[in-house]
C-alpha positions, 0 to 999 in steps of 0.5 A: 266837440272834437273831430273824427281824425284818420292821422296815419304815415304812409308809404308813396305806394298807399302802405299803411304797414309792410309785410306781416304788419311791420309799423317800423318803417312808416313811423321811423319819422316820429323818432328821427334824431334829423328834425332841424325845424322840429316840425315832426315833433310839433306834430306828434306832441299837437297829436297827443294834445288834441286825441281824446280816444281812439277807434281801431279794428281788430287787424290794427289790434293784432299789430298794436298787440304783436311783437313790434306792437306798442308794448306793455306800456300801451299808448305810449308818448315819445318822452316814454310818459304813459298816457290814460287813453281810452280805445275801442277795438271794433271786432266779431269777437266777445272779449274783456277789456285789456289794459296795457299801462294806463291804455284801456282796450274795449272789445266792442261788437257793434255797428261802427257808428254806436262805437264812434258815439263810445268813443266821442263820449270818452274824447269829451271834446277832443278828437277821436283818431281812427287807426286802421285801413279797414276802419279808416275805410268804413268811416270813410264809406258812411260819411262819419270821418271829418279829416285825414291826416297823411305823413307821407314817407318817401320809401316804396314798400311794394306789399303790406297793409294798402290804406282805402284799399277796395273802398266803395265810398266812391268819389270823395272830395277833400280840401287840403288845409295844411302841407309841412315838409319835414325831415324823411316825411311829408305831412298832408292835412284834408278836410272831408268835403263830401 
C-alpha cells in the first residue's frame, strides 16, 4: 500500500503560494532549463510514477482552477502527456464531479478520513499526495500523513498561502530520510515519527 505524501515547494519563509495564490514562483524549479544533474527532473518523474491520487481543499482548488491554475488539460506531466489522475476535493460544498483532460475532480463533503480512505482505494498501491496548506494540516492534526516531501526555493515571498500555519498538532517528530541539492531548489524528505 502506498503512503500519504505532503510533496510541496516552499519559500524559506514558510509560502506554499504568494499573494492572491500565485504557484509561479515556488514551482519555477520544476521547469528550469538549469538542471545539470537532472535531479529536479528525476523527482517530478518518481513523482508522477508513485502518485496514485490525490487529496486537496477547496482553496487549492480555486488555485488549481484559476488563471495560473493547471489549465484545461488538468493534471498535467512536464512533456505536456495528460495524465488519468483521480482528485478528491474536500469541501462544505455539493457539486458534480469535473473533469479537465484526463483528471477527475470529486467534490466530497465528508470527514478527512473517509476521503483519505476514497483516495487510498483510487491510488491502489500507490501514494496518495496531499495538496494544500489546510489539508496538509489536518492530516497532519489527526496522525494520518506518513512523509512530507519540501523542495525548498531559495526566495522570500513576504505574504501568500503559510504551509501548518495555526496547526494544533503540537510537537511532531520527523526524521529526515533524504536532502538533493539542486539547481534553484533544495529537496528535503521527513518521515512523520509521531
Amino acid at each position: 500500500m502506498g503512503k500519504v505524501v505532503l510533496d510541496v515547494s516552499v519559500s524559506l519563509d514558510g509560502f506554499i503560494a504568494g499573494p492572491d495564490g500565485d504557484l509561479e514562483r515556488v514551482h519555477a524549479w520544476m521547469f528550469a532549463e538549469t538542471d545539470p544533474a537532472g535531479i529536479n527532473r528525476g523527482l517530478v518523474e518518481e513523482f508522477f510514477e508513485t502518485t496514485g491520487a490525490s487529496v486537496m481543499g477547496r482553496g487549492m482548488w480555486d488555485a488549481v482552477d484559476g488563471p495560473n491554475g493547471w489549465g484545461p488539460n488538468g493534471w498535467t506531466h512536464l512533456d505536456g502527456t495528460v495524465l488519468p489522475l483521480p482528485v478528491f476535493v474536500l469541501t462544505h460544498e455539493k457539486r458534480e464531479a469535473v473533469t479537465r483532460g484526463k483528471t477527475t475532480f470529486t467534490f466530497v463533503a465528508d470527514d478527512i478520513e473517509s476521503v483519505l480512505e476514497r483516495a487510498k482505494a483510487a491510488a491502489g498501491e500507490r501514494d496518495v499526495v496531499l495538496q494544500g496548506a489546510n489539508i496538509a494540516r489536518q492530516y497532519l492534526e489527526t496522525g494520518l500523513l506518513d512523509e512530507i516531501q519540501l523542495h525548498l526555493v531559495p526566495v522570500l515571498l513576504g505574504d501568500g498561502v503559510r504551509l501548518f500555519e495555526r496547526s494544533e498538532a503540537g510537537h511532531v517528530e520527523m526524521e529526515r530520510t533524504e536532502v538533493l541539492e539542486a539547481s534553484g531548489v533544495t529537496h528535503l524528505r521527513f518521515r512523520v515519527v509521531g
